[in-house]
C-alpha positions in Angstrom: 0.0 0.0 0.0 1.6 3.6 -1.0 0.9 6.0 1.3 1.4 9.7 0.4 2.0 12.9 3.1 -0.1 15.4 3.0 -0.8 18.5 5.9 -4.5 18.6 7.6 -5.7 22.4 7.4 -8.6 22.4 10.5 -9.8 26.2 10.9 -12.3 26.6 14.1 -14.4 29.5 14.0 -17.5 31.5 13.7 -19.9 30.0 11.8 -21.1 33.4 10.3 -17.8 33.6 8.1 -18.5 30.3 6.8 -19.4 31.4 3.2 -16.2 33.6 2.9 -13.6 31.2 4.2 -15.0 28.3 1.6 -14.1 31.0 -0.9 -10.8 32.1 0.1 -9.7 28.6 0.4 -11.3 27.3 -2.9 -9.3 30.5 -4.7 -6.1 29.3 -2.3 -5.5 26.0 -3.9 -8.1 23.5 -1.7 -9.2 21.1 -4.0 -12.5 20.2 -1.3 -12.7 21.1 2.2 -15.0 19.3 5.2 -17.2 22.2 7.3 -18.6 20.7 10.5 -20.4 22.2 13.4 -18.2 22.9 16.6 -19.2 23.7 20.2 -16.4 24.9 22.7 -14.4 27.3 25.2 -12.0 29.5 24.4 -10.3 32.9 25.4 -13.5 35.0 24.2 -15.8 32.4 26.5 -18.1 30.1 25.5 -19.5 28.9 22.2 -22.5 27.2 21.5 -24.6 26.5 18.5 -28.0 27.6 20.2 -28.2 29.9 18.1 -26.9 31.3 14.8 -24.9 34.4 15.7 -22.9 32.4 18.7 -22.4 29.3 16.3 -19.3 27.8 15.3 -17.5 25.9 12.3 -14.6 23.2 12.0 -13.3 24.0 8.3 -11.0 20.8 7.2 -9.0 21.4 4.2 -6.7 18.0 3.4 -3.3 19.6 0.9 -0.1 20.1 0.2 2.1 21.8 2.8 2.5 24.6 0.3 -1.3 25.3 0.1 -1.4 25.0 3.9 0.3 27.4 4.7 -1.1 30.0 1.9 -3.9 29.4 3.5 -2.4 29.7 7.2 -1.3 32.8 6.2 -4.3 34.5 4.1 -6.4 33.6 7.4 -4.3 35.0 9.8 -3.8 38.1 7.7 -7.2 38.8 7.4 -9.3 37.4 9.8 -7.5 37.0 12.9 -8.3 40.4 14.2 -11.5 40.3 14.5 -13.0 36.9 14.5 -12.6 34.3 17.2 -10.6 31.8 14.7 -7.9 29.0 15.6 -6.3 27.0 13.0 -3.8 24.2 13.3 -1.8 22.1 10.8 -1.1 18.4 11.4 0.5 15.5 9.1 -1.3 13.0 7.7 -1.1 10.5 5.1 -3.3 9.3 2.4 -4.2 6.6 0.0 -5.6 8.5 -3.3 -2.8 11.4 -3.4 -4.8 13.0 -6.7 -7.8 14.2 -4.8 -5.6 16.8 -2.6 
């Protein structure tokens, strides 16, 4: 079995931005991301999904480490000033290395 490296892009945030972050990341490279509801606590309190405006997001983009961090760094750049956003990178491998 051929395994292939790749970098995991996961983007937590609020869900209002959602439409605007599956842009930027489309135009940066991501060839499909994975959005998922989140729920947590962080430095600006608690975040819930009970309703819409306190709601958050886990964006998952799976790419190449030069993609990542185009992305890292358009996200930082733009929206880390005024949106509750963390963003982490990890390794990970895959099995189909076309479809990222």
């Amino acid at each position: 079995m051929d395994i292939h490296a790749r970098k995991l892009l996961t983007v937590v945030t609020e869900a209002a931005i959602e439409g605007v972050l599956v842009r930027d990341v489309e135009r940066l490279g991501a060839h499909g991301y994975t959005v998922t509801d989140a729920r947590g606590k962080g430095h600006r309190g608690v975040r819930g999904a009970g309703w819409e405006a306190s709601a958050n997001i886990r964006l998952e983009v799976v790419c190449d480490e030069a993609t990542a961090r185009s992305i890292a760094a358009h996200l930082r750049d733009h929206y880390y000033a005024n949106y509750a956003m963390i963003l982490f990178v990890a390794d990970v491998d895959v099995l189909r290395p076309e479809k990222f």
